[in-house]
N, C-alpha and C positions, 0 to 999 in steps of 0.2 A: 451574258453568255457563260455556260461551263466551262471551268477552267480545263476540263478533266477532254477537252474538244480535239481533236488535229487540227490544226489548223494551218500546217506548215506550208498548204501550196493551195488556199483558200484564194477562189476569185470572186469577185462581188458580181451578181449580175446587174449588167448596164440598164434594168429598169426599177431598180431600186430607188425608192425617194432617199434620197440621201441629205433631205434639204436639213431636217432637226436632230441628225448625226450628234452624239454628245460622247467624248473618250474622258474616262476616268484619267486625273492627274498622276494617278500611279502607273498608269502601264507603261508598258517594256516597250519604247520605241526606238529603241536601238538601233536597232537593221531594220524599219521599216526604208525600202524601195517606195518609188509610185512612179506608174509607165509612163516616159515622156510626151503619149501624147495626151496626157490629159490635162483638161483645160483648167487649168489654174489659176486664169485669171483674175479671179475676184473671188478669191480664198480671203477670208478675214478671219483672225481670231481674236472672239471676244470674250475679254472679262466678266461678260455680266451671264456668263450661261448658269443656266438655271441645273447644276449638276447633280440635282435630285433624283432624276428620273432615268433615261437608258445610261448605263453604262456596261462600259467592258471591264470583266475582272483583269487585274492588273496579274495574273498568274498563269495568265492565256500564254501560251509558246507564237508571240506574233513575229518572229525572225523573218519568214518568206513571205509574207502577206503582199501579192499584190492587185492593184486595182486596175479593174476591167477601164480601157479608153474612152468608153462612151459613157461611162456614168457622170451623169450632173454634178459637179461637184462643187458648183458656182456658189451654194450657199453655205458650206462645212464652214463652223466653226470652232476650234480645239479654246479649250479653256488655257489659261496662260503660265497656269502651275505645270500644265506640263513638259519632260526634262526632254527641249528637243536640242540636246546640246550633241547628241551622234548622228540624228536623223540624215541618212544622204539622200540624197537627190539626182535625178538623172540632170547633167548639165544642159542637156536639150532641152529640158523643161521650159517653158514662155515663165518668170519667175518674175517680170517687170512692176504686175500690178499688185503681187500680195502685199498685203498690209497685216503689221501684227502688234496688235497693243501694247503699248509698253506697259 
């Protein structure tokens, strides 16, 4: 994506594949939000993604980014270099099943 984008009140739409989603270990996920109702169940993040190919420039303004409730998100998985050491989260989130590679 262009860094050069708004992106500040960006909503994904809910029929997006979102299954081979890949985020560069550089962006800014600071203030990413996600709407608590989406199904997060079997969010995995794995080590072995191949992060050759889509990514996001890491100089995108992602502060308000959020994601539409009906988008599949059953198969997103983030690479593990990424710094999700601010990330919040809505507490209502179903957060029981993620799994995240050490």
């Amino acid at each position: 994506m262009d860094p050069q984008i708004e992106m500040e009140n960006i909503r994904m739409d809910p029929q997006i594949d979102m299954e081979n989603i890949r985020m560069d270990p550089q962006i800014d996920m600071e203030n990413i939000r996600m709407d608590p109702q989406i199904d997060m169940e079997n969010i995995r993040m794995d080590p072995q993604i191949d992060m050759e190919n889509i990514r996001m420039d890491p100089q995108i303004d992602m502060e308000n980014i959020r994601m539409d409730p009906q988008i599949d998100m059953e198969n997103i998985r983030m690479d593990p270099q990424i710094d999700m050491e601010n990330i919040r989260m809505d507490p209502r989130i179903d957060m029981e099943n993620i799994r995240m590679d050490p």
